[in-house]
C-alpha positions as CSV (number, residue, x, y, z in Angstrom):
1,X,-87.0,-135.4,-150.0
2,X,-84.9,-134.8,-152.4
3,X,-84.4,-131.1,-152.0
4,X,-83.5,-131.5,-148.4
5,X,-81.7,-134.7,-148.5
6,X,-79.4,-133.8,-152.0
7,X,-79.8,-130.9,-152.8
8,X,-80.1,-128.2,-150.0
9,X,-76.9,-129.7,-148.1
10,X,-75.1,-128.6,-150.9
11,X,-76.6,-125.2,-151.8
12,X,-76.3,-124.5,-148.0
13,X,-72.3,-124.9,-148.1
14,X,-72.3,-122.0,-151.2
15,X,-72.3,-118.4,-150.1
16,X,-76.5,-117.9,-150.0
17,X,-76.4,-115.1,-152.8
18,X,-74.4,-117.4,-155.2
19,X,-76.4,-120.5,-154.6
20,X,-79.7,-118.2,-155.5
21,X,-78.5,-117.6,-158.9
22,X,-77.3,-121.0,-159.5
23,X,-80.8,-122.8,-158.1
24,X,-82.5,-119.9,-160.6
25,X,-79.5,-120.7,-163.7
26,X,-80.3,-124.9,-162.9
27,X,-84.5,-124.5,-163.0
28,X,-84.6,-122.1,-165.7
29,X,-82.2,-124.9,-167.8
30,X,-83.8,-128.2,-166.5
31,X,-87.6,-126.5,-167.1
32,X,-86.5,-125.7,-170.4
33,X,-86.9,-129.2,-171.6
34,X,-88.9,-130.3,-173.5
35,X,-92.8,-131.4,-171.3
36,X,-91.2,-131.3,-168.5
37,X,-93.1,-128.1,-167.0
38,X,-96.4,-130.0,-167.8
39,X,-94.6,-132.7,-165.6
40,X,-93.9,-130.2,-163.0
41,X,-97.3,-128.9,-162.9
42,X,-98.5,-131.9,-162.5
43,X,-96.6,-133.1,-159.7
44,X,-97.0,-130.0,-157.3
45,X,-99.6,-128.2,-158.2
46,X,-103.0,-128.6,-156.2
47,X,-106.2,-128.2,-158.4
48,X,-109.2,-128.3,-155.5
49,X,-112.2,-125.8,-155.3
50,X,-112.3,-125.1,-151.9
51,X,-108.8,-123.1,-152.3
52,X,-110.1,-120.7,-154.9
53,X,-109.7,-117.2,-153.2
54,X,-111.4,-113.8,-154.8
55,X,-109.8,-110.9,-153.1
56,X,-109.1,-107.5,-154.1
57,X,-111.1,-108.7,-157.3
58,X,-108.9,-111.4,-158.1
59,X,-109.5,-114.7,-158.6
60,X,-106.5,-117.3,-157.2
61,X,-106.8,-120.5,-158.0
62,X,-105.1,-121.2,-154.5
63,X,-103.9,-118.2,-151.3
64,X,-100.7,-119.4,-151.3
65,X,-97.8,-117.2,-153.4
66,X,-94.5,-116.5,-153.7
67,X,-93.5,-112.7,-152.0
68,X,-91.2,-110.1,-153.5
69,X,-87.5,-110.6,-153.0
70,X,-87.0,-114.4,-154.6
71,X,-88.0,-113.2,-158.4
72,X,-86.6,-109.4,-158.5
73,X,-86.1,-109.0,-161.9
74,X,-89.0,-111.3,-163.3
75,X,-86.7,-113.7,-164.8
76,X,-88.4,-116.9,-163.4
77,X,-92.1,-116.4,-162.6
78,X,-93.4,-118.8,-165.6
79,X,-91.1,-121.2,-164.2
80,X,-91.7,-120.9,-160.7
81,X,-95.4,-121.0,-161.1
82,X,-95.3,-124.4,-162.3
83,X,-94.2,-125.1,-158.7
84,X,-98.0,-124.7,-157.4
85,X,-98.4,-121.1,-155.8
86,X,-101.6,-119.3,-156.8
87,X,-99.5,-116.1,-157.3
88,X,-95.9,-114.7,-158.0
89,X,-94.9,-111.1,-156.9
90,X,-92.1,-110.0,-158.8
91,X,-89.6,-106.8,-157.9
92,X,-89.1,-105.0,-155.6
93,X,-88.2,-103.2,-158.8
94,X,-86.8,-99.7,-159.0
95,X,-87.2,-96.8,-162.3
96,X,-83.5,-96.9,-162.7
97,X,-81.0,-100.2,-162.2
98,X,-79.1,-100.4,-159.2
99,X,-76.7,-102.7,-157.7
100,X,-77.4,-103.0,-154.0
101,X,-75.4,-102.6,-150.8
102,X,-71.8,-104.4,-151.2
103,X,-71.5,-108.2,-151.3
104,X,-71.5,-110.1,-149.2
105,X,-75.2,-109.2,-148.4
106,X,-77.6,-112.5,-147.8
107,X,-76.8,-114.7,-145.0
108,X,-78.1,-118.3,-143.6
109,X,-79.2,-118.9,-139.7
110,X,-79.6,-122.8,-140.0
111,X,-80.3,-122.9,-136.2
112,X,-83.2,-120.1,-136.5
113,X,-84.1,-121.2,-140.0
114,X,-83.9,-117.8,-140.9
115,X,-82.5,-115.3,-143.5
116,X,-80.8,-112.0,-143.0
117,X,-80.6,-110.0,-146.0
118,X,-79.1,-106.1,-147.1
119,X,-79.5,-106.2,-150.3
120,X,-80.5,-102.9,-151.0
121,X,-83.2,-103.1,-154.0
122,X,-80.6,-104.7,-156.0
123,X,-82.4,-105.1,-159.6
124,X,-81.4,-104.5,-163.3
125,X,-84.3,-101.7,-163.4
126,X,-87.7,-100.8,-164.8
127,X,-87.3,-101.1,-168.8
128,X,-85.6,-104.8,-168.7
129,X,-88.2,-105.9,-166.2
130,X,-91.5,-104.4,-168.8
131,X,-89.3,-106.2,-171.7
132,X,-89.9,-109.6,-169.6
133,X,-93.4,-109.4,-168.8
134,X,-94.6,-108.2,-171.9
135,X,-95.2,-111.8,-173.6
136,X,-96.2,-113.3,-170.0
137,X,-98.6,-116.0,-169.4
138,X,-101.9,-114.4,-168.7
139,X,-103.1,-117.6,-166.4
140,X,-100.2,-116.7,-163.8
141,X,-101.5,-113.7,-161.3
142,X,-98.3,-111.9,-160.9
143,X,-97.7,-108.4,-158.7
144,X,-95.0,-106.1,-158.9
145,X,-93.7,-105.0,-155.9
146,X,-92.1,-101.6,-156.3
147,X,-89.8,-99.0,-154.8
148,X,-87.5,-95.9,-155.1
149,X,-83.8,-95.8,-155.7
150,X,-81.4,-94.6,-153.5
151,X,-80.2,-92.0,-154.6
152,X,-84.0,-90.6,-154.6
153,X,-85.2,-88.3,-151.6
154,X,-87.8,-89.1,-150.2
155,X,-89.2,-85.8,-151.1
156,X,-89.5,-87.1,-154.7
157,X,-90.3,-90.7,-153.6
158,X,-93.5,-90.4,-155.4
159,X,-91.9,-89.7,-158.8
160,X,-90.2,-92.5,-158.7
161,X,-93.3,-95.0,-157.3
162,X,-95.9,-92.9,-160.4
163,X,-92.8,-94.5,-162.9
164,X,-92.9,-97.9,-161.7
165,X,-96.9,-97.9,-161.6
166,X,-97.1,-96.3,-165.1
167,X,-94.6,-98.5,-167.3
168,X,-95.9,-102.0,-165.2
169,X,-99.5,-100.8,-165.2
170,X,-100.6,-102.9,-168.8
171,X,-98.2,-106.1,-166.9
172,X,-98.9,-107.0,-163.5
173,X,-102.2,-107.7,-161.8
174,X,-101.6,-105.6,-158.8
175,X,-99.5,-103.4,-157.3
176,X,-97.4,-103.4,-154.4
177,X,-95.9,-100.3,-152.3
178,X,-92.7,-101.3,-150.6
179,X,-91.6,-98.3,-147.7
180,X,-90.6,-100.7,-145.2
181,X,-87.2,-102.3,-146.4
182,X,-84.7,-101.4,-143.8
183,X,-81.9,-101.8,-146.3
184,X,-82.3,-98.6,-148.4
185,X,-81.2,-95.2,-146.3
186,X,-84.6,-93.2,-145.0
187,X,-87.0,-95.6,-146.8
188,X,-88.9,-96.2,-143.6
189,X,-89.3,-92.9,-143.2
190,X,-91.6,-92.5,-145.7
191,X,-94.1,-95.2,-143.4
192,X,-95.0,-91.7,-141.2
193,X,-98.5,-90.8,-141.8
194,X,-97.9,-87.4,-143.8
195,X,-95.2,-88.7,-146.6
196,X,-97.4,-92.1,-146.5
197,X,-100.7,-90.5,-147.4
198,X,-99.0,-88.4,-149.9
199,X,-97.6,-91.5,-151.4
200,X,-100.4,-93.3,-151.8
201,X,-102.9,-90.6,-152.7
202,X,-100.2,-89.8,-155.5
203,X,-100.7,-93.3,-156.9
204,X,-104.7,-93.5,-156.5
205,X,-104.8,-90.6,-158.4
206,X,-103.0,-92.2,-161.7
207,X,-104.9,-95.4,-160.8
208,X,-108.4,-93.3,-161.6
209,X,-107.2,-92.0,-164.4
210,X,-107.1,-95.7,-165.8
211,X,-110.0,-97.3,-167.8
212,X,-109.9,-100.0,-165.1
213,X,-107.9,-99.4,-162.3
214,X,-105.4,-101.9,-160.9
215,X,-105.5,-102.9,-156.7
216,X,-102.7,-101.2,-154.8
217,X,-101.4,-102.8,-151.6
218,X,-99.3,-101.4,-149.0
219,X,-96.1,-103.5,-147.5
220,X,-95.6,-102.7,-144.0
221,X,-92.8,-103.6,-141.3
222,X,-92.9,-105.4,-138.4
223,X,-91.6,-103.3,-136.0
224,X,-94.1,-100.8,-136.1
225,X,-95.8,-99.9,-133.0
226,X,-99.1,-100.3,-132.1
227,X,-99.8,-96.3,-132.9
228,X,-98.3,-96.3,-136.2
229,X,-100.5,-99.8,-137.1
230,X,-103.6,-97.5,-136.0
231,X,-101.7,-94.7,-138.6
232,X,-101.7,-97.1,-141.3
233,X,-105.3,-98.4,-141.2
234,X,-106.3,-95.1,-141.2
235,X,-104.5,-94.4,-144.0
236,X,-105.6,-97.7,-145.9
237,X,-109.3,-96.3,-145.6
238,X,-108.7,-93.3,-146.3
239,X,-106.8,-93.3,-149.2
240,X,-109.2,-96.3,-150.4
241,X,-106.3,-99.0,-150.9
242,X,-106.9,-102.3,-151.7
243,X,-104.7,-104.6,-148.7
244,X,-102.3,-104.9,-146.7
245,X,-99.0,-107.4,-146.7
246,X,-97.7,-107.5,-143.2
247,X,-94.9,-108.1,-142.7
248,X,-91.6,-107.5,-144.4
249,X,-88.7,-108.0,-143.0
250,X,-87.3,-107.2,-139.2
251,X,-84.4,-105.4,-137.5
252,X,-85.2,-107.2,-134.3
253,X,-83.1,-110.0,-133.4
254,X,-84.5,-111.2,-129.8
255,X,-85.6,-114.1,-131.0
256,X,-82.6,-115.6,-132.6
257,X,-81.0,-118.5,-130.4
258,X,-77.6,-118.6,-133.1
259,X,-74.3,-117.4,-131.0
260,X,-74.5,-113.1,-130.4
261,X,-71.2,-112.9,-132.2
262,X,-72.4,-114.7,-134.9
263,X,-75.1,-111.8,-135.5
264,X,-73.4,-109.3,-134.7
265,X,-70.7,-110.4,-137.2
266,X,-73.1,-110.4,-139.7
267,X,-74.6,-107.1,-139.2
268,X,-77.2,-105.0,-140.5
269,X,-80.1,-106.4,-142.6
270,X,-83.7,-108.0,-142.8
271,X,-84.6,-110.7,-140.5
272,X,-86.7,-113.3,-142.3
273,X,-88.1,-116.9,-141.2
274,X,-88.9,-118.4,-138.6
275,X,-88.2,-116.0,-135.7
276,X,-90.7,-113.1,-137.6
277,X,-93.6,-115.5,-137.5
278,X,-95.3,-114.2,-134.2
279,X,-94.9,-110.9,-134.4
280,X,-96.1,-110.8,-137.9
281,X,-99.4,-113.1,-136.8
282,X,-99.5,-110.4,-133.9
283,X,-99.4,-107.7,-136.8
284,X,-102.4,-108.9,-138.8
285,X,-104.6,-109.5,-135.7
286,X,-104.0,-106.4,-135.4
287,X,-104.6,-104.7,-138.4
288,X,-107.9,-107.1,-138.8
289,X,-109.2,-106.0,-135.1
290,X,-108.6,-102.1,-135.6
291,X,-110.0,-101.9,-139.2
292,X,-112.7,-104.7,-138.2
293,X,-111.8,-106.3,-141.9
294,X,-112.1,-103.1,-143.8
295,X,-109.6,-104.5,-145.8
296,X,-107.7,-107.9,-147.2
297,X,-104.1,-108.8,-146.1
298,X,-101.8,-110.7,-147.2
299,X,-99.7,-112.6,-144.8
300,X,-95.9,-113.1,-145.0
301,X,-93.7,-113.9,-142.2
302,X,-92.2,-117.3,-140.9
303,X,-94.7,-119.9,-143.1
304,X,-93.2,-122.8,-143.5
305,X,-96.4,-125.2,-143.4
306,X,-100.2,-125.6,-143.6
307,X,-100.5,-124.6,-139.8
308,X,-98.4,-121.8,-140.2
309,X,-100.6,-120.5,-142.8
310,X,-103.5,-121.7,-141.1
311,X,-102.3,-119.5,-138.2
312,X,-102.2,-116.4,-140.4
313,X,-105.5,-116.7,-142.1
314,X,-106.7,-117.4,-138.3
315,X,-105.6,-113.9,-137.6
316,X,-107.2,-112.1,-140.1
317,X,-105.0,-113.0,-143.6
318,X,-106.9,-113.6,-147.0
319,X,-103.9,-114.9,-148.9
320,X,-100.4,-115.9,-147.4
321,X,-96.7,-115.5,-149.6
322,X,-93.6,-117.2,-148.8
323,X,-90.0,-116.9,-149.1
324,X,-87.6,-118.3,-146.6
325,X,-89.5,-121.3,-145.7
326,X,-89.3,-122.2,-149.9
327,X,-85.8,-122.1,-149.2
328,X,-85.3,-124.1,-146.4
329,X,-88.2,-126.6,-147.4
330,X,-87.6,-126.5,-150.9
331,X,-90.7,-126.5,-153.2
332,X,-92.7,-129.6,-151.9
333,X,-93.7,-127.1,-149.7
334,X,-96.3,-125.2,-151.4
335,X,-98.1,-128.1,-152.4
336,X,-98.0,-129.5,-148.5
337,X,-99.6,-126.0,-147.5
338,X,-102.2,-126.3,-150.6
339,X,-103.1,-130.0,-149.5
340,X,-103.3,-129.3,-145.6
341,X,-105.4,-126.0,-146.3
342,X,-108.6,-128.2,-148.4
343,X,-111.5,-127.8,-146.4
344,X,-110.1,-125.6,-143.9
345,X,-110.4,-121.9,-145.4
């Protein structure tokens, strides 16, 4: 109540990118104290058996987690964990810094409860993130979601992917391949079954040349079509990967019922929220039909509460990460989910 009485009304009149790093700048301070993230642990988190999850030979202590995007440069997954999910993803990170695409680049639809983003894999790089997870806490299941920088071709997109997996390999607890941002030039492109297979055979390879291998996941769009869906199972199996996320974020904006000028003002980006929850249920019903479960997925996509997720493990998900909802709910949230998913999974 708090959160959405207090605080968000006043976050929500800061420009959205601004009042990310101050909401991270205040929780990093305030969870600095001294017992007060035993305090915070205790309040939200959810300790029940029934939401233990093993996938992708992991063991969650509960399917809900935070996606990629919220935590880029894994400066606040201890803190954020204390907050109830059964998993962080940090990233998307890329081998060399970069800044992004040009402020101002995050944007609020209150009416939609959505987000539109462009930030461009904006992240302080590969060696500052390895510095931050090397003393993590070992109880947290973290995954690092990661990607090329721009100024890569896609030609030598696998270079780039082979550095991330290598210097995070001894830090995360699985991996995740992001091609479907639509905010870096061409990255899409490398969802088309050739450059895809290549991709991920590229990284399956280094993963069997480990003493134990780590899972690999695969982060799709939304606005695939039904043809390239049946491109990517067939991919999934035949390159043995371990899941699916589905979905990122979209470049449809059909749904939205803010003002057309409003959008269109606002321009290019990710669409994130509540508008891209059907068609990323649709999506993993999808997936789980065509493959007939021949792999887990993770579902992300408009969750904002226990019947959203409910929905999306319905469909075919295993585990289910959130981001915009978090925002516009505020952290209560996970632990509503956690509570309203005991005895249903």
């Amino acid at each position: 109540m708090i959160y959405k009485n207090i605080l968000k009304p006043i976050f929500f009149q800061i420009d959205a990118e601004t009042a990310h790093h101050r909401v991270f700048a205040l929780t990093k301070t305030f969870l600095s104290i001294p017992f007060v993230k035993s305090l915070t642990r205790l309040v939200f988190q959810v300790n029940d058996k029934s939401l233990e999850k093993e996938v992708f030979g992991l063991k969650f202590p509960n399917p809900v987690g935070l996606a990629a995007g919220f935590d880029k440069d894994a400066k606040l997954y201890e803190e954020l964990s204390c907050f109830g999910f059964g998993f962080i993803e940090v990233g998307t990170v890329t081998p060399k810094p970069q800044e992004g695409n040009p402020k101002p680049r995050l944007f609020r639809l209150p009416l939609d409860e959505a987000l539109i983003n462009r930030m461009g894999f904006n992240n302080g790089g590969l060696d500052s993130m390895v510095e931050r997870l090397k003393n993590r806490n070992p109880n947290i299941i973290i995954g690092g979601n990661i990607g090329k920088n721009k100024i890569t071709p896609n030609e030598d997109a696998d270079l780039d992917y082979i550095a991330c997996f290598e210097a995070l390999f001894d830090f995360v607890d699985y991996f995740v391949v992001n091609v479907s941002s639509p905010n870096t030039p061409n990255l899409r492109e490398l969802q088309e079954k050739e450059p895809l297979k290549q991709l991920l055979s590229s990284l399956q390879n280094q993963n069997s040349k480990k003493t134990k291998r780590k899972p690999i996941l695969l982060k799709i769009a939304p606005d695939l079509t039904n043809e390239q869906l049946e491109d990517i199972v067939e991919i999934i199996v035949e390159t043995k990967l371990d899941g699916v996320i589905a979905t990122n974020t979209t470049i449809d904006r059909s749904k939205l019922v803010t003002d057309n000028k409003v959008v269109a003002k606002i321009g290019a980006g990710g669409l994130s929220g509540k508008p891209a929850r059907n068609r990323s249920t649709e999506v993993i019903q999808y997936l789980s039909s065509k493959s007939n479960k021949a792999f887990p997925i993770v579902a992300v996509g408009g969750i904002f509460n226990a019947n959203d997720a409910l929905e999306k493990i319905k469909a075919g998900a295993d585990l289910v990460q959130v981001y915009t909802g978090f925002i516009y709910e505020g952290p209560a949230m996970v632990k509503k989910i956690n509570k309203g998913l005991i005895g249903k999974l």
